[in-house]
C-alpha positions in Angstrom: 0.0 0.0 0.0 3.0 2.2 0.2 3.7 2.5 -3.5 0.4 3.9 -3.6 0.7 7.8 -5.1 -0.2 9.5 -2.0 -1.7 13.3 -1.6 -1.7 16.1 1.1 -5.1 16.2 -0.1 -8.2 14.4 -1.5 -10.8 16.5 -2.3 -14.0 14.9 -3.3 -16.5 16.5 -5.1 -15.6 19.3 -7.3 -18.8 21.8 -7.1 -18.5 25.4 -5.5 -16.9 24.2 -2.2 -14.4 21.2 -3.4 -13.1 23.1 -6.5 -12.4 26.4 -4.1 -10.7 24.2 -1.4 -8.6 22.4 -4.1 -7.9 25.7 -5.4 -6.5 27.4 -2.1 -4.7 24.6 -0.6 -3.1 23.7 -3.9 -2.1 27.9 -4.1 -0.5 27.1 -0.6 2.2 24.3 -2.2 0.1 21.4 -1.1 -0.2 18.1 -3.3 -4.3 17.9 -4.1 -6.7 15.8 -5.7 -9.7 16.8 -7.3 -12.0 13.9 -7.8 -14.8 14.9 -8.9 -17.9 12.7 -11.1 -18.5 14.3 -14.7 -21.5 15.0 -15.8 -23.1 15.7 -13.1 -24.8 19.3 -13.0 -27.0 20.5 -9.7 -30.1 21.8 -9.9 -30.0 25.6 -9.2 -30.8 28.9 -9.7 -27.8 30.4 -10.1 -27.4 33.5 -7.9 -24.5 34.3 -6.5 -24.4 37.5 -4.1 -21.3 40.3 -4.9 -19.6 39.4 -2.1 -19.3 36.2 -3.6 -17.8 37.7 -6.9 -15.4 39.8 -4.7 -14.1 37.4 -2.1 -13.6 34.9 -4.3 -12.4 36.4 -7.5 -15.4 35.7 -10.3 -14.7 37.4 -13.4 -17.3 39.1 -14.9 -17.1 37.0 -18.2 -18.9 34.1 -15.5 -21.9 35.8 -15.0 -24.2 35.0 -17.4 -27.1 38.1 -16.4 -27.2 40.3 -13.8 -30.6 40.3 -11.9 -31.4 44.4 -10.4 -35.2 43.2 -8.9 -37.1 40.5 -7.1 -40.5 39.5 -7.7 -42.5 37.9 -4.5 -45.5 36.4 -6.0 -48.5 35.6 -3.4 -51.2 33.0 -3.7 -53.4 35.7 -4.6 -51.5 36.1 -7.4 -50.7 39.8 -6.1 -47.1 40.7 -6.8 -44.6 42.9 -5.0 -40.9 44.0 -6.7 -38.0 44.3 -4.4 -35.5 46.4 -6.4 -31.9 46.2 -5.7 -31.2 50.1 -5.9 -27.2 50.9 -6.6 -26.6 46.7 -7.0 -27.2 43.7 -8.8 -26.9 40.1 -8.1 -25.0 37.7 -10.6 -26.7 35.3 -12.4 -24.4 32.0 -13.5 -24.8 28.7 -15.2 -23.8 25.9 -13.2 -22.7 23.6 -16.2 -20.6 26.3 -17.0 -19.2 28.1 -13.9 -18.4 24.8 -11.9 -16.0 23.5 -14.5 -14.5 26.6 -14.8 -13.5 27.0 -10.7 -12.0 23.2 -11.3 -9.9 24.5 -13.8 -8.8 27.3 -11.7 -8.0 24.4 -9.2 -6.0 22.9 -11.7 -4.3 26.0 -12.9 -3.4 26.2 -9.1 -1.7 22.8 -9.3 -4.5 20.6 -8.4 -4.6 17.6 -9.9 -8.1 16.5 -11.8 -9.1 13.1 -12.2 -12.8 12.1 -12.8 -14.2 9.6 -11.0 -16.8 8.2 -8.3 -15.8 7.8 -4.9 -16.0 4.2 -3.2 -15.3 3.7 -0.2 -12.2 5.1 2.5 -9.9 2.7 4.4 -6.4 3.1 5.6 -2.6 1.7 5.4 -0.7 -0.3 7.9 0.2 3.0 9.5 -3.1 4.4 9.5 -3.3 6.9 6.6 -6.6 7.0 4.5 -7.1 5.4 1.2 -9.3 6.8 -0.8 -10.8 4.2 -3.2 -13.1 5.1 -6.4 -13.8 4.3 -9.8 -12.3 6.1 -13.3 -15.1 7.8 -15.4 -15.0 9.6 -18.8 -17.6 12.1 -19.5 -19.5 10.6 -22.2 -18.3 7.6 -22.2 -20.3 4.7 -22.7 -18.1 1.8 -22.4 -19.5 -1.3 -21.4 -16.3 -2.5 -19.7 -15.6 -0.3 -17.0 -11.5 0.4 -15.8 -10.2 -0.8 -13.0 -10.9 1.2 -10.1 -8.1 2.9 -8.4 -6.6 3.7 -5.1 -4.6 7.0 -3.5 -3.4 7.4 0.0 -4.3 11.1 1.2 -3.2 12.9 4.1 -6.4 14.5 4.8 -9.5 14.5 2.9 -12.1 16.7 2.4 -16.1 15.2 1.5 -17.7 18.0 -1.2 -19.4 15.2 -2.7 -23.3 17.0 -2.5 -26.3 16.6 -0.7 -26.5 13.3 -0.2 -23.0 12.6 0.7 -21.3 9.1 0.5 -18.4 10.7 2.0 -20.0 12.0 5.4 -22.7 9.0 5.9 -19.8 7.0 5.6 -17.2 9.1 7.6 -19.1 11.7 9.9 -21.9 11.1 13.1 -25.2 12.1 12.3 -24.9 12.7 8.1 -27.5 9.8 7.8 -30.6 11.8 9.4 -29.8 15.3 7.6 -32.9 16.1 6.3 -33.6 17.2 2.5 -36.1 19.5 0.7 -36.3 18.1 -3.1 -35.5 20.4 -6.1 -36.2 20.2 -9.8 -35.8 22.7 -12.4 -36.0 22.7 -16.0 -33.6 24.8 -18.1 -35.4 26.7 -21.0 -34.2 28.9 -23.8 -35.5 32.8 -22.3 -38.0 34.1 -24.7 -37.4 38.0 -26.1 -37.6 40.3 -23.3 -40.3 41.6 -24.9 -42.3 38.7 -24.1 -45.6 38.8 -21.9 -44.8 39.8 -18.9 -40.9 38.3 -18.5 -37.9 40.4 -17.5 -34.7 39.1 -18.3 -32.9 41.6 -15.0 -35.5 40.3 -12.4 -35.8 36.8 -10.8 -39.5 35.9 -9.5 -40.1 33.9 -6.5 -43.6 32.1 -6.5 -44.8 31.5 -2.9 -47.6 29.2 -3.3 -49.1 26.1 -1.8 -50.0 25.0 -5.6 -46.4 25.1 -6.7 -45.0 24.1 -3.2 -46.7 23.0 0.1 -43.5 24.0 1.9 -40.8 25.8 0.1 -41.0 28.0 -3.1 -41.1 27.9 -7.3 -38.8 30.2 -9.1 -38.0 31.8 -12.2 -34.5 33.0 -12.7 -33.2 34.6 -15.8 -29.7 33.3 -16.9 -28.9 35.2 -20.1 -29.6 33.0 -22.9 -31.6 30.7 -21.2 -34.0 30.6 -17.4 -34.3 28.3 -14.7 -37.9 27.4 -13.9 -38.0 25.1 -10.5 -39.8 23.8 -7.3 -38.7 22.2 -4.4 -40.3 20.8 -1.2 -40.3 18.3 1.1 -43.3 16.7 0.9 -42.8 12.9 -0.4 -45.6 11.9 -3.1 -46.0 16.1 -4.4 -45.5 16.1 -8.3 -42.3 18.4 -8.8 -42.9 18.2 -12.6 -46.2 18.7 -12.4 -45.7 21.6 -10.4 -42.6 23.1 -12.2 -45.3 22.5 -15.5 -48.0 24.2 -13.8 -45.7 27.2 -12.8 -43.9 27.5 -16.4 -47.7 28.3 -17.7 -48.3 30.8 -14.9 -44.6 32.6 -15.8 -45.8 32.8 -19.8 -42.9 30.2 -20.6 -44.8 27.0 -21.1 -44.2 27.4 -24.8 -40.2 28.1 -24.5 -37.8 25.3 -25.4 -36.8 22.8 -22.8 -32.7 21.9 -22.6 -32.4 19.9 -20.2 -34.1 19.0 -16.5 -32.4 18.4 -13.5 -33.2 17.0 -9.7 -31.3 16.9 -6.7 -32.0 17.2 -2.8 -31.4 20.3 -0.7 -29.9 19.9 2.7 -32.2 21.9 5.7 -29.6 22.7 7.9 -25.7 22.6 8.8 -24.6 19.0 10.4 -24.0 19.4 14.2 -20.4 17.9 13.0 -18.3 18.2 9.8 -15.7 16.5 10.6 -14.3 12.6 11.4 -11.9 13.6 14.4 -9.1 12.4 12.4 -8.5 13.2 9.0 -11.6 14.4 7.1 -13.7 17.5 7.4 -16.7 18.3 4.9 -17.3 21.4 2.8 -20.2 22.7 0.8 -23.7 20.8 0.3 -22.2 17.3 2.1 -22.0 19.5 5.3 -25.3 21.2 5.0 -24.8 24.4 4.3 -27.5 25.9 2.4 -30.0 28.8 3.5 -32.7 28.0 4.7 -36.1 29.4 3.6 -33.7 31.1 0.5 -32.5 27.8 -0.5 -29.3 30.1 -1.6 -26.0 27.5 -1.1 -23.4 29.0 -4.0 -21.6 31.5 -1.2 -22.1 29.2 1.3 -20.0 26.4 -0.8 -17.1 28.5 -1.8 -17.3 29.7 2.1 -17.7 26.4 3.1 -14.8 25.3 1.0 -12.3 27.9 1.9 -12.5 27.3 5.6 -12.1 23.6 4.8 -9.1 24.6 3.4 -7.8 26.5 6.2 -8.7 23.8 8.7 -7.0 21.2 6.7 -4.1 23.4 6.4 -3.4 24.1 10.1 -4.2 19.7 10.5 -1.4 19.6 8.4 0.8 21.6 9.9 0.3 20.7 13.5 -0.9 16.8 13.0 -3.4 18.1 15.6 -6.8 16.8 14.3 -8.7 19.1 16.7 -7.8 21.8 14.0 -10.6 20.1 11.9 -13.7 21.8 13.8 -12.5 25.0 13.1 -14.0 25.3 9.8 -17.8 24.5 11.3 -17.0 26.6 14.2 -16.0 29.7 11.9 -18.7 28.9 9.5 -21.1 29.2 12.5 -20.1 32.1 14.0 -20.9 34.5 10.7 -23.5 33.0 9.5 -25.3 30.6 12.2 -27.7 33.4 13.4 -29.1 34.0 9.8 -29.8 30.2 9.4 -31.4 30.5 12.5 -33.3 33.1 11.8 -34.3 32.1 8.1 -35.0 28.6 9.6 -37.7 30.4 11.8 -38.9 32.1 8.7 -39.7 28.9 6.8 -41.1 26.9 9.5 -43.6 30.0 10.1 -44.1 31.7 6.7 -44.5 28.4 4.5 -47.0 26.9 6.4 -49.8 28.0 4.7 -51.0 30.3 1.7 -52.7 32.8 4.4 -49.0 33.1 6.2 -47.7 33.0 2.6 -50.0 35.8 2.2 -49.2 37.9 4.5 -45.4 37.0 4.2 -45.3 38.7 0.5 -47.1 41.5 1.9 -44.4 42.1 4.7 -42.3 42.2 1.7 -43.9 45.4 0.2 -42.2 47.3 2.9 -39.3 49.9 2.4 -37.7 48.7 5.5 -37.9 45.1 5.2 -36.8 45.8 1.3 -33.8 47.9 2.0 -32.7 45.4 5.2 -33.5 42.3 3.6 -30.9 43.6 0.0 -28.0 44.6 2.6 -28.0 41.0 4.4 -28.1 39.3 0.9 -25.4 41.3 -0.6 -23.2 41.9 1.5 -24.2 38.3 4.2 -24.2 40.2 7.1 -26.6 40.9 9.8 -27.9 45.1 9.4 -27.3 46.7 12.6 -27.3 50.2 11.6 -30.9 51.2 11.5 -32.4 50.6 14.6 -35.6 52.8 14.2 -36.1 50.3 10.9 -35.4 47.1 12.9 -38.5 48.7 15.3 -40.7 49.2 13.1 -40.3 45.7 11.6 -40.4 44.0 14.8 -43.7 46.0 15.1 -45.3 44.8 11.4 -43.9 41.2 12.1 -45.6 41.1 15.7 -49.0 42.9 13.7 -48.6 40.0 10.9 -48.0 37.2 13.7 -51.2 38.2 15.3 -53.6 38.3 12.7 -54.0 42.7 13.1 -52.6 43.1 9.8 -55.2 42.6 7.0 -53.3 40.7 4.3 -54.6 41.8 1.2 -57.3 39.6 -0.6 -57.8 39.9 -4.6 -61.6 41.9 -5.0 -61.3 43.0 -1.4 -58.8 45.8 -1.3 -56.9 47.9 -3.8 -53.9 46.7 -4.6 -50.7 48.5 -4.6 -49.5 48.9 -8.3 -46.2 47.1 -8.0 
């Protein structure tokens, strides 16, 4: 087993989080791996934050549109637009934008290798071996190669949602629960067309496109991601994404290609194996909840990785392993607790949902709700605003707010 080629680091998975933890650790001198299956493209809509596109150096060639408006769309069908005044968000296309970050990883010095992990088990002196099986893109050779084996150092899981890597390596990875997404890429119609806007992404909260989650319709240049996802075991995500492409005017628009995955709901209480391996990215949890937003969260996610497998390294203390949960927690744990509180209220129901888009019609919330996304940090500056949200939030809790009705009260023309 020593004559195996052995690495500082394995990374797994080569999405958002392992491609940017390849990236920095190989910048660093170390000896990486990039493993990663082809072919495989996640389900998403796309938007990543500027904060994203500064801290992590996304040239603007990447984006594929740049969104400057939000539509919240109630089950009354009443609409509300949130405009991003002074700021955009990116748009990109997965297919696209992943492979390019793992060939920044390999223009670091990472080395690529496509492939699906196997299974982990170690040397005579304890080191991991990571063993998986060769893959082509495309390929569709009945006889498969032989699958392989490296020895790695450390090794970090960025294998997705449903992660072989931390079910088989990490405490509690096997009860993380999932929300279910599907999305359907079609060619965008003219901007001209009914009533689509190629700069604005619309967010459908509605039981009859999800019992407990959202629908969306995002704009990516050339082409627009139409999805759903829930929770809910037996609802029809097709029939659903269907129903909402007729709704959005783009029932008639080419399909490319449709896509499903799972969502994680919330971080993992651990991310790493006390030894060796610490997870990055979807495989540790790490998506927004209520947003379902998890690009900045997987390059975060990665890049702390990174560090944490960097200081292992150095030290041989495997202790230095939780740091990257414990850092990821500490910026952004309170707006995953918060957003989690959002969801589990809000999406109950179409009256919360309601009354949830109509909160969003509010200046305050608007300007507050823009300044977290952007720039993923909690607004502290404003505390008159904060008051009188607290105020509308605790009248909308209650039932004192009327939510509007369609017939019963003017709408606001939005």
């Amino acid at each position: 087993m020593s004559e195996l080629e052995t690495f500082d680091v394995v990374v797994i998975g080569g999405g958002p989080a392992g491609a940017t933890a390849a990236t920095d650790l190989a910048r660093r001198g170390r000896s990486v791996l990039l493993l990663d299956r082809p072919g495989r493209i996640k389900p998403c809509g796309g938007a990543i934050p500027p904060i994203a596109i500064s801290e992590f150096e996304i040239p603007d060639e990447q984006l594929v549109a740049k969104i400057n408006s939000a539509r919240m769309v109630a089950p009354s069908e009443r609409h509300v637009d949130m405009p991003i005044n002074g700021g955009y968000v990116g748009m990109v296309d997965r297919a696209p934008f992943d492979e390019w970050l793992r060939e920044r990883a390999a223009a670091a010095g990472a080395t690529r290798r496509n492939g699906s992990y196997q299974r982990i088990d170690r040397d005579s002196d304890g080191t991991a071996i990571v063993h998986f099986q060769p893959e082509e893109a495309g390929s569709k050779a009945e006889a498969k190669p032989a699958p392989e084996q490296v020895r790695a150092r450390a090794i970090i899981g960025a294998d997705g949602a449903m992660s072989r890597v931390a079910k088989d390596c990490v405490p509690g990875a096997k009860e993380l629960p999932h929300v279910a997404a599907y999305h359907e890429i079609v060619r965008s119609p003219d901007a001209n067309h009914g009533d689509f806007d190629p700069t604005r992404c619309d967010v459908y909260y509605q039981g009859k496109i999800s019992p407990d989650f959202y629908g969306w319709v995002f704009p990516h240049g050339e082409t627009t991601s139409v999805g759903v996802g829930t929770e809910l075991k037996g609802f029809s995500l097709k029939q659903a994404t269907a129903d909402l492409r007729k709704a959005a005017g783009l029932e008639d628009c080419e399909t490319l290609r449709c896509e499903g995955a799972p969502i994680p709901l919330h971080p993992l209480k651990k991310w790493d194996n006390d030894r060796d391996l610490v997870l990055a990215g979807d495989a540790a949890g790490v998506v927004a909840p209520a947003s379902g937003e998890g690009i900045y969260y997987a390059l975060t996610g990665g890049r702390l990785a990174a560090d944490a497998v960097e200081q292992f390294l150095i030290t041989g203390d495997a202790k230095a392993l939780a740091q990257a949960r414990k850092r990821f927690m500490k910026a952004h744990g309170r707006v995953f607790w918060i957003l989690g509180i959002m969801q589990r209220f809000w999406y109950k129901s179409d009256k919360r949902r309601e009354r949830f888009v109509s909160l969003c019609d509010d200046p305050d919330i608007q300007h507050l709700t823009w300044e977290a996304y952007m720039h993923k940090r909690l607004v502290r500056a404003k505390p008159a605003a904060h008051l009188r949200i607290f105020l509308k939030d605790t009248a909308h809790l209650l039932g004192l707010t009327k939510a509007w009705k369609g017939g019963e009260d003017k709408a606001p023309k939005t």
